[in-house]
N, C-alpha and C positions, 0 to 999 in steps of 0.2 A: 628799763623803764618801769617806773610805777603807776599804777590807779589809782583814785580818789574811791572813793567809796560811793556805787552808784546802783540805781539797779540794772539788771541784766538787759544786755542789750537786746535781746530778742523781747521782753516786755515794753520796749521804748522803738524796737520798730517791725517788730515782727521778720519773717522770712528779707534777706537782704535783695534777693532775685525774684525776678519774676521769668518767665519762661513762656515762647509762643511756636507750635508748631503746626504748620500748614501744608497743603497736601493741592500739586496740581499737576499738569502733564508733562513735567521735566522736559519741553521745550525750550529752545531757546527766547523764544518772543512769549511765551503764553505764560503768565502770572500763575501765581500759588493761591489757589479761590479756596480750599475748602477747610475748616480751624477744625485743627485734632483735639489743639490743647492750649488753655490759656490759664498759669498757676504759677503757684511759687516754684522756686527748684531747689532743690533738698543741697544739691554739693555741687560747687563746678570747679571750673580751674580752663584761665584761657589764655594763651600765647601767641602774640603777635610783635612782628618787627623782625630785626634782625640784631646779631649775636656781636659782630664786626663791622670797622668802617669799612673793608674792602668785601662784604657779602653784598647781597642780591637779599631783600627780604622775600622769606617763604612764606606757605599760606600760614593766616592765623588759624586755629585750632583750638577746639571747645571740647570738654568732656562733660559730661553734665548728668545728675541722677534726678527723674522728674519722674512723675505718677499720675499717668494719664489713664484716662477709662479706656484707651483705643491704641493698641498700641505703634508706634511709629515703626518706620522703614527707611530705607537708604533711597534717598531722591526727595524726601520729606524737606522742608523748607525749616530751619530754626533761630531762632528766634530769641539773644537774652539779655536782658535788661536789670538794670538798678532799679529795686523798687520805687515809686514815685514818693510812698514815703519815705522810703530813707532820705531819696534825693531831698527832699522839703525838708527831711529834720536834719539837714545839713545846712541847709540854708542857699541851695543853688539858685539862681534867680531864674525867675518863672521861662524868659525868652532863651535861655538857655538851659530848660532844664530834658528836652531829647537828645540832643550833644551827651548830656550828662550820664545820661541813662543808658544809651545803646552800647552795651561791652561784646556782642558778638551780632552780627548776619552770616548766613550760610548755609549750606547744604549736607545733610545725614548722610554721613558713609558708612556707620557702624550701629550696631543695636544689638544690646545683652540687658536680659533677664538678671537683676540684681537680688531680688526677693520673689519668688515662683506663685505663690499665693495671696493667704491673708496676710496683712500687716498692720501696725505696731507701730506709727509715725506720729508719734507726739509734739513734732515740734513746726510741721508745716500750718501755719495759716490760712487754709483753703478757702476762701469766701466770707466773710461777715466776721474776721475779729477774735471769735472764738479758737481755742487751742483742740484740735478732732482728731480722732483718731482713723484712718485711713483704710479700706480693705482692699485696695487694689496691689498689684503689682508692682513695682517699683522698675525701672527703665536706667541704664548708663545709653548716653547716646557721644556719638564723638561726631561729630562735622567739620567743615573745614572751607574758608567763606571763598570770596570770588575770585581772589586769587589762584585756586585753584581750577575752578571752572574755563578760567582763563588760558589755563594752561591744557587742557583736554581738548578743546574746542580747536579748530583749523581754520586757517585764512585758505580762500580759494586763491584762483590763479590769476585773476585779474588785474596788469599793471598799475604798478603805482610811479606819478611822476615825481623829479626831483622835488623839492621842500623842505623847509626848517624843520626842525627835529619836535617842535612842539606839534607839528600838524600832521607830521605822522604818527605820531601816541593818540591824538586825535583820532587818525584813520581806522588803526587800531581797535581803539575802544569800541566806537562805531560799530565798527564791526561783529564784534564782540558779547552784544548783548543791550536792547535798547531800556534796562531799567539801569543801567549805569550811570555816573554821571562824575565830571570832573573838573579839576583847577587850572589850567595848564598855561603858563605865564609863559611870555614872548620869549624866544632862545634863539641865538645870532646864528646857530650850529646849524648846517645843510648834510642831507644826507641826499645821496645818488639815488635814480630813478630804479624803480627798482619789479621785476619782475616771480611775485609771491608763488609759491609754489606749496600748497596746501603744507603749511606754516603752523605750527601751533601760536595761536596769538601770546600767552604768554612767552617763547620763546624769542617770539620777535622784539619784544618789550627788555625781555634783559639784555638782548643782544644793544639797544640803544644806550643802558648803562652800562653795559661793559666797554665801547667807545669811547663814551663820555667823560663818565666819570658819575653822570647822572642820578637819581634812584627817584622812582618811581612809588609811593606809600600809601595806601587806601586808608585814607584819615579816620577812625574813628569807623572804618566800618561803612562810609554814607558818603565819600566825596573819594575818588583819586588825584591824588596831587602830585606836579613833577617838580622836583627839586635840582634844578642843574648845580653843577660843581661848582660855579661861577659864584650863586647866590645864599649857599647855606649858611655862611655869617652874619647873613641880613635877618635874623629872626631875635625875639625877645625872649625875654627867660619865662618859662611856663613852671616850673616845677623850683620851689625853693625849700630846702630843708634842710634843718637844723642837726647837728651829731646827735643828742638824748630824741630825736623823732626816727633816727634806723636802726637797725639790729648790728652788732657786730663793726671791725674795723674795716676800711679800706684795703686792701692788697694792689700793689703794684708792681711790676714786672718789665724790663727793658727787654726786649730783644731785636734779633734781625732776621727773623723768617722770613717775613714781607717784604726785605731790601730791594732798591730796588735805583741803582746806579745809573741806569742808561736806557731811553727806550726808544724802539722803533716801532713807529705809527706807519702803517699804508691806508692809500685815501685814493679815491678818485677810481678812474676805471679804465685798463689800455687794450682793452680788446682779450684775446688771446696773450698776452704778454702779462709780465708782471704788473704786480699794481708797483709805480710810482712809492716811497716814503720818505722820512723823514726820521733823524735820529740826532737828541738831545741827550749831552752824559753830563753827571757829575764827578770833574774826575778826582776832584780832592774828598771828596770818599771814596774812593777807588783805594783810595792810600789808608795804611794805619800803620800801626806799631813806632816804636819808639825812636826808631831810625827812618823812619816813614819808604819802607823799602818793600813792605808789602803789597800786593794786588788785592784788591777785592771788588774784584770787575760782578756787578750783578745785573746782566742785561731782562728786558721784557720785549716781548713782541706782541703789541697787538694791531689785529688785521680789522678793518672797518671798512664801511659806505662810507664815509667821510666827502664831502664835493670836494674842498677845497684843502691847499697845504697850509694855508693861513689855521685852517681848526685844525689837520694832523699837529701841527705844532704846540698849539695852544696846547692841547692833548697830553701830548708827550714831554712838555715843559712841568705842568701841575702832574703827573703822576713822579716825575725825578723830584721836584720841589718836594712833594708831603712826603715821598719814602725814600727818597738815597741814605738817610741816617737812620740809628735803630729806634723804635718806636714804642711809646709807652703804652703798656695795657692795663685796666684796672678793673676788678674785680665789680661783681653785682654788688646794685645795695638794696637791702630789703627792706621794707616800711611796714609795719604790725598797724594798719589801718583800725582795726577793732580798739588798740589798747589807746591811740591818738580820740576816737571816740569818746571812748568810757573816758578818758583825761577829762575833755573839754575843756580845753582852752581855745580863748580866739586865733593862737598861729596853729593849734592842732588843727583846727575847723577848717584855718585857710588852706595849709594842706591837702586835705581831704580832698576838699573843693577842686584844688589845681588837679591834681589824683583822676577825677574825673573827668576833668574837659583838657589835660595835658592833649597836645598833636602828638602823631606818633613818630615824631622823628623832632623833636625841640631841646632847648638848651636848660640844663639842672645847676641851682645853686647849691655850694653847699655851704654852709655853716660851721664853725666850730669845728672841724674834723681834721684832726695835728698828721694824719698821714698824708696830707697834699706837699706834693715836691712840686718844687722852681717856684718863677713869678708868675704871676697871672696879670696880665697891660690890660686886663681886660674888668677885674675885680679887686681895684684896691685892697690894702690891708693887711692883715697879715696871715702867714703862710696854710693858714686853717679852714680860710675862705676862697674859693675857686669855682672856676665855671666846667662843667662837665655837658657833654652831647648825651642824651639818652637816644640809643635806637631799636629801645625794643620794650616790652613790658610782658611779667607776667603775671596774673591774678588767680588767686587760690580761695575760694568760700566753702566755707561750711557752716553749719547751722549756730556757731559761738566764734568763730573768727573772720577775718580779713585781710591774706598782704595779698601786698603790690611788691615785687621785684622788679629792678628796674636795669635793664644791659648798657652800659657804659662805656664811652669812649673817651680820651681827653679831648679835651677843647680844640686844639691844634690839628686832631687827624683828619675833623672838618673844613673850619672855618678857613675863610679865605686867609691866602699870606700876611704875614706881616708888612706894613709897610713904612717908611720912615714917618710919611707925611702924619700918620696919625697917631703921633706919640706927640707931645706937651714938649714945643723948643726949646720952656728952658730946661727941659729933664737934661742934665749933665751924665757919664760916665761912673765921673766919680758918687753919685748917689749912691749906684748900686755897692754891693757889699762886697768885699775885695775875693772873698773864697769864692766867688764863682765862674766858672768857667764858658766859654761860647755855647759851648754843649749844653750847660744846664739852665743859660743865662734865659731863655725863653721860658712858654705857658708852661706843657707837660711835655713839650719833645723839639729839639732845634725846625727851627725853620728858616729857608733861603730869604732874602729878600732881593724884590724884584731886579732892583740896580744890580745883584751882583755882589754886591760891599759880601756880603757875609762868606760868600764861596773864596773869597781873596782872602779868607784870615783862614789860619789852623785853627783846629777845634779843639786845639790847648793851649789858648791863648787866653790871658786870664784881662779883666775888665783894669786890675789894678796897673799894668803895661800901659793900658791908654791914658795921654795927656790928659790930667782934670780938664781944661779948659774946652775939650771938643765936646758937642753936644751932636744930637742925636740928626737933627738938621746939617750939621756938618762934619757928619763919618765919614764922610768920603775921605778925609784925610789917612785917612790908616790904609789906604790903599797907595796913596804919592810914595 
């Protein structure tokens, strides 16, 4: 990527962060009353989300170097921010510009002495405009936002009774800490009555998505939001970028670490006896080789509250659906935020823009980028343009840069199945291109479809075998 010739960015907007740290009685209910520190911050770097579709997002995590008259401590409240000017000379709109701004909340676990005395900080903005030089100390602090807190803190032992899985995340949080606050959309899922026994509340929390399939995201730092398995293809694209706006190619990867053949769900609750399950296999991946005479039996167990065998099922249908076949991975992509800047263009800008108010768990276009395999039903076009899940971000500043890395998943390890109804009747067969095979004829990784049709064909079965005349409306033919 090139620059235009511009002047430097620190003269067009000064320090890119702003930094707040506060000081109260590290209670649970009792607020952060007293301001340490309210200034630029010299360098951070912060990570949030998670890595893989089958993780559990961990806490976000902030490192940060600030120069406060007062030094901070572990329990300290922090606090950091896009400057307001950057945000303006970005052009975020005014009702949207705290969204915009907030990149970390959280609590001080760590504090080192970076510079011991005088210093030599020419490039912090401290108050009024002017460029000063600094004689304090200089501060790394590391913290680590509510997720974590979450996970330290204990549920008492107070029963809880049976209900929908959205109103126990509810009970939860509640519980949890009353500056919280959250999203949590209607879930048909019942979980068993259930008797807490000084619980860590984030334990309780992943154990809902390890059941489910669910994930649970502190959006931006200001809202918790639950994502059931059910609903993650229902969102819009937040993040679009273009190949000359990231660093570096794409990398992609097949494998079958995560296979995942057959599983058995337990649900319900029989006393002293076993719990009751439920077990869903796919047995034509079981099969491979060329004689189709091999085993590859890959069973899973997972144990749940579940009420009912209507959701063990559901359960254990969508975890065979997304992994009984091997699964695409693909590498980070990184975005050099600074040099999109210093460019200026209007799709740099828009960028930017998304950059700052993306969710932390939404769908990435890409552009122009010749390493996307298969089709994508979802992004017309050709094969350079695809839809990608981001589930994680991570941000790096310092006093002349800006990226954004962004953790990546294909489209498919999400979104709901495929299903026939919502492909174009008269899409034919014969469209597609004759070299491609069931295996690679989907997004970025085979997927079942619900009827069944797809588990009744081999997965070397090639598109060119099928009658031109059958359309997508009417596959069922290839199972007669």
């Amino acid at each position: 990527m090139t620059t235009a010739s511009a002047p430097p960015l620190w003269q067009r907007f000064g320090a890119w962060l702003t930094g707040q740290v506060r000081r109260g009685t590290q209670t649970q209910l009792e607020p952060y009353q007293t301001l340490l520190y309210f200034g630029d911050v010299v360098a951070a770097s912060v990570t949030r989300g998670r890595s893989g579709p089958q993780d559990i997002p961990a806490p976000a995590t902030v490192s940060a170097v600030i120069a406060p008259e007062r030094p901070p401590q572990p329990g300290d409240r922090f606090d950091l921010y896009i400057s307001p000017v950057v945000a303006s000379g970005l052009g975020v709109p005014t009702d949207q510009s705290v969204r915009a701004q907030v990149r970390f909340v959280g609590e001080i676990t760590e504090v080192s002495t970076v510079v011991s005395h005088d210093l030599l900080l020419a490039s912090l903005n401290l108050g009024g405009g002017d460029l000063v030089e600094v004689n304090r100390p200089l501060y790394e602090i590391t913290a680590v936002d509510q997720r974590a807190r979450i996970n330290r803190w204990t549920q008492g032992d107070n029963p809880w009774p049976a209900e929908p899985i959205n109103n126990r995340i509810g009970r939860i949080l509640t519980s949890a800490g009353n500056d919280l606050t959250w999203d949590l959309p209607p879930d048909n899922i019942r979980v068993l009555a259930r008797d807490v026994d000084n619980s860590s509340h984030g334990g309780l929390l992943d154990e809902l998505s390890e059941w489910t399939g669910g994930v649970l995201v502190l959006e931006r730092q200001l809202i918790w939001r639950w994502i059931p398995l059910s609903r993650r293809g229902a969102v819009g694209v937040d993040i679009d970028v273009a190949a000359d706006q990231a660093v570096g190619p794409l990398t992609w990867t097949v494998e079958d670490g995560d296979k995942v053949t057959r599983a058995r769900v337990t649900y319900g609750d029989d006393g002293d006896n076993d719990q009751p399950f439920v077990e869903v296999a796919n047995e034509q991946a079981e099969v491979y080789g060329s004689e189709g005479r091999s085993n590859d039996r890959r069973p899973a167990t997972v144990n749940t509250q579940l009420e009912s065998e209507a959701d063990a099922r559901w359960v254990a249908t969508e975890l065979v659906s997304r992994r009984s076949l091997p699964q695409w991975r693909v590498s980070r992509l990184t975005i050099p935020v600074h040099q999109l800047i210093q460019r200026d263009t209007a799709q740099d800008r828009a960028l930017v823009r998304q950059l700052l108010l993306a969710r932390d768990e939404c769908l990435v276009r890409l552009r122009g980028f010749p390493e996307l395999p298969g089709l994508d039903r979802n992004e017309p076009g050709p094969r350079s343009n695809g839809l990608l899940w981001c589930l994680g971000m991570s941000e790096t500043f310092d006093a002349h840069t800006w990226t954004v890395t962004l953790d990546l998943a294909p489209y498919e390890a999400l979104a709901d199945p495929i299903k026939w109804s919502e492909v174009d009747p008269a899409v034919t067969w014969d469209d597609v291109p004759p070299f491609l095979t069931w295996f690679g004829a989907t997004t970025y990784q085979p997927r079942e479809i619900e009827t069944g049709t797809w588990r009744d064909v081999p997965s070397t079965t090639r598109w060119r075998t099928v009658p031109a005349g059958i359309t997508w409306t009417s596959a069922d033919q290839l199972t007669e």
